[in-house]
MARKOL-176279 format. One record per atom (N, C-alpha, C): z, y, x; chain; residue in three letters; atom name. Coordinates in steps of 0.2 Angstrom, whole numbers, plus 5000, padded with zeros to 4 digits. Each point is the difference from the previous one (the first is absolute). Last residue first. Layout:
<recs>
REC     Z     Y     X  chain  resn  name
REC     Z     Y     X      A   ALA    CA
...
</recs>
This chain:
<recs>
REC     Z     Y     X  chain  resn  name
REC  4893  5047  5103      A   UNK     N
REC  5004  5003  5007      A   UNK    CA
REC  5007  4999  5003      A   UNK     C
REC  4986  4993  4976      A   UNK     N
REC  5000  4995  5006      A   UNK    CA
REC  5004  5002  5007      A   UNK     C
REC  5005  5013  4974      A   UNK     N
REC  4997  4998  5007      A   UNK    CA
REC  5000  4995  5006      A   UNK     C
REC  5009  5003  4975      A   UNK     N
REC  4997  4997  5004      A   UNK    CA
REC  4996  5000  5004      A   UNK     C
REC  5010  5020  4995      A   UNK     N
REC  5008  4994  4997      A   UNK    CA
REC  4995  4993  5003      A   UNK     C
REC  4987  5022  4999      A   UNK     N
REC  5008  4998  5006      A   UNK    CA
REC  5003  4994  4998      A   UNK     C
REC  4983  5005  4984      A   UNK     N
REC  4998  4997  5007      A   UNK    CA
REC  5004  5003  5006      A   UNK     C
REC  5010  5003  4978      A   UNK     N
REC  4997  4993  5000      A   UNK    CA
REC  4996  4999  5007      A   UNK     C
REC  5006  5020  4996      A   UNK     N
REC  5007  4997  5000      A   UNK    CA
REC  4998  4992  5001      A   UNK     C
REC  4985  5016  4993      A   UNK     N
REC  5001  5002  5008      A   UNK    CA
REC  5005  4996  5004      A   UNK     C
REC  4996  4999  4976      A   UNK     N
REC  4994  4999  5003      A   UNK    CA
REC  5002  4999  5008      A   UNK     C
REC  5013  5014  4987      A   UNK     N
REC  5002  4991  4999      A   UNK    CA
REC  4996  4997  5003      A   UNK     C
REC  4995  5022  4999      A   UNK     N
REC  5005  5001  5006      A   UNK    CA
REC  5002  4991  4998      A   UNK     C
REC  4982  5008  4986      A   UNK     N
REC  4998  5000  5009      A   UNK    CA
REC  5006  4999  5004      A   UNK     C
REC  5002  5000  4976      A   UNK     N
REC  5000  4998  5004      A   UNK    CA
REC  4997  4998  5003      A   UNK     C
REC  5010  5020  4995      A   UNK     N
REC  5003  4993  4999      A   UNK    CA
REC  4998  4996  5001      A   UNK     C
REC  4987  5018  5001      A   UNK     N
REC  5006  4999  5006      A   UNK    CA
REC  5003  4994  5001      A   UNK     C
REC  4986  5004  4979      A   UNK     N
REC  4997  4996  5006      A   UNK    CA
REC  5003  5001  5006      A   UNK     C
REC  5011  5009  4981      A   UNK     N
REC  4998  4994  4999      A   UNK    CA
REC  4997  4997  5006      A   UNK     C
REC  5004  5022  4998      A   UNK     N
REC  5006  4999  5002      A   UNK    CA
REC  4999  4991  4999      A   UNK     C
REC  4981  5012  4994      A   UNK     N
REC  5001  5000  5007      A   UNK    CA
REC  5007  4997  5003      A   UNK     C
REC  4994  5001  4976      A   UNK     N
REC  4995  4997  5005      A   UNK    CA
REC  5002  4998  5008      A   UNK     C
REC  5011  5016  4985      A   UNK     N
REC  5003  4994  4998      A   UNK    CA
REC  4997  4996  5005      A   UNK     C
REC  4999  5023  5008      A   UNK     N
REC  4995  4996  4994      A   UNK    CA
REC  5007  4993  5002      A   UNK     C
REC  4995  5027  5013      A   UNK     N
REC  5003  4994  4997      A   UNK    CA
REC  4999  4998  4994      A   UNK     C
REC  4982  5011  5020      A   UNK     N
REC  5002  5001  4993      A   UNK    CA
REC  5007  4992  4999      A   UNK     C
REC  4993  5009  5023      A   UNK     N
REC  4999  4995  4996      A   UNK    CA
REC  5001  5004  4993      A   UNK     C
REC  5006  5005  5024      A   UNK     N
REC  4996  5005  4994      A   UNK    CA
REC  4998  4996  4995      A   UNK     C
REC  5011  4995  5024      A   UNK     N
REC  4992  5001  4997      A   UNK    CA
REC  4997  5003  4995      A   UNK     C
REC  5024  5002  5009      A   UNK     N
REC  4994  5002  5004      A   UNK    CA
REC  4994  4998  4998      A   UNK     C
REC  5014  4993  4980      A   UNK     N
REC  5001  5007  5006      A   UNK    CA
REC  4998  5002  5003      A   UNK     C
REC  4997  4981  4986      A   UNK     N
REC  5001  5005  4998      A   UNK    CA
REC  5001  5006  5003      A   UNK     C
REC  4999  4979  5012      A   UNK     N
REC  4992  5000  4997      A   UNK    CA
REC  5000  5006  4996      A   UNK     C
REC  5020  4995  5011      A   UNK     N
REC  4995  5002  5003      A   UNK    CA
REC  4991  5002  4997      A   UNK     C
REC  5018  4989  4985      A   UNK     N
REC  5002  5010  5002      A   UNK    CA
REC  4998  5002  5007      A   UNK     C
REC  4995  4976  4993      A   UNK     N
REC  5000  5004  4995      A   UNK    CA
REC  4999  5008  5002      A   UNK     C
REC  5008  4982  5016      A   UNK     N
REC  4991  5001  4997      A   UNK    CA
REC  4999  5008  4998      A   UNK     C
REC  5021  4992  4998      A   UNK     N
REC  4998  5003  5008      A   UNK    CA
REC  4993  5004  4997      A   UNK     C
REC  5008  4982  4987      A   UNK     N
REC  5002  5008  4997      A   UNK    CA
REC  4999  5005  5005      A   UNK     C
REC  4997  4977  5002      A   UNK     N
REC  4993  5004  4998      A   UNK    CA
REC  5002  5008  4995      A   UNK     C
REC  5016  4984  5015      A   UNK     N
REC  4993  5002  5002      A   UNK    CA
REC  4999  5004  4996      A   UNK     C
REC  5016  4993  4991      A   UNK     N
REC  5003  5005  5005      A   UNK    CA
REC  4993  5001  5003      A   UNK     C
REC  4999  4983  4986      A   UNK     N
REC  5000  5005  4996      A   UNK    CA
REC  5003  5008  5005      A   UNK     C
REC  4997  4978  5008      A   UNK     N
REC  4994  5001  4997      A   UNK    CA
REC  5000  5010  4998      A   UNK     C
REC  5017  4987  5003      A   UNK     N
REC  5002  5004  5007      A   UNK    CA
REC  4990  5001  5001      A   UNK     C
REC  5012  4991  4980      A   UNK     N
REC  5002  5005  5004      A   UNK    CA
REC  4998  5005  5004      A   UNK     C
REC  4993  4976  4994      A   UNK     N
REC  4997  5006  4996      A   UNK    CA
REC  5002  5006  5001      A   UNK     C
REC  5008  4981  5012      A   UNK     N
REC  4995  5003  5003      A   UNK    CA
REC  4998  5007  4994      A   UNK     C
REC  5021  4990  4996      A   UNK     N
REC  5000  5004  5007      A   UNK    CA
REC  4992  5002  5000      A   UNK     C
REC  5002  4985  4984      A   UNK     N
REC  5002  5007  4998      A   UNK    CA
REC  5000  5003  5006      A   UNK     C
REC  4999  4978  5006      A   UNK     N
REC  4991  5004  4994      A   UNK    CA
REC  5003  5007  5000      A   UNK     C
REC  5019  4988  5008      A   UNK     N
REC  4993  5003  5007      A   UNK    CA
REC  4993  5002  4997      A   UNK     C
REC  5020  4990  4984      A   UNK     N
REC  4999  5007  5004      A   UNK    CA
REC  4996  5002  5008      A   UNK     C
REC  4997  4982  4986      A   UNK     N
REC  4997  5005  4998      A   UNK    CA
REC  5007  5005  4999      A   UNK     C
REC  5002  4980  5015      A   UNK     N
REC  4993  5001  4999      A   UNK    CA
REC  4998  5007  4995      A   UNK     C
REC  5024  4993  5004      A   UNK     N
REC  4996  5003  5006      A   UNK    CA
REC  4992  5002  4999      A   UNK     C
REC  5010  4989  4983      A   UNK     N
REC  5002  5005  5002      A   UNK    CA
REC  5001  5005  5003      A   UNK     C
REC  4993  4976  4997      A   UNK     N
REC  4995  5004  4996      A   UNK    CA
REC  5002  5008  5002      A   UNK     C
REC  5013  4986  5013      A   UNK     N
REC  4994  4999  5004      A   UNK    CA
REC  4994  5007  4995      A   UNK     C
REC  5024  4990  4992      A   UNK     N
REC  4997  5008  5005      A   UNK    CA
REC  4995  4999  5003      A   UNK     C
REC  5003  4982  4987      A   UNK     N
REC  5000  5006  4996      A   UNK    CA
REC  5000  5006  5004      A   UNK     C
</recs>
């Protein structure tokens, strides 16, 4: 039972830390670039930053 309990809290960890990425993203993409703010946008940070998490997390290196 602590195995499942370990497991998704390391799911929630990663969406987290998904979620701290793409808020970076976010208010760079808002800021010094100039973006227009958009649900859209805060949505694809989202997930390009989980995306980003996935090919560090099974990197062969």
């Amino acid at each position: 039972m602590s195995q499942l309990i370990n497991e998704i809290l390391l799911r929630v960890a990663k969406l987290v830390a998904a979620g701290f990425i793409g808020a970076i993203v976010y208010l760079i993409a808002v800021g010094p670039l100039h973006a227009n703010p958009s649900f859209e946008l805060a949505a694809l940070c989202w997930v390009s930053a989980a995306v980003a998490l996935l090919l560090v997390e099974s990197s062969p290196i």
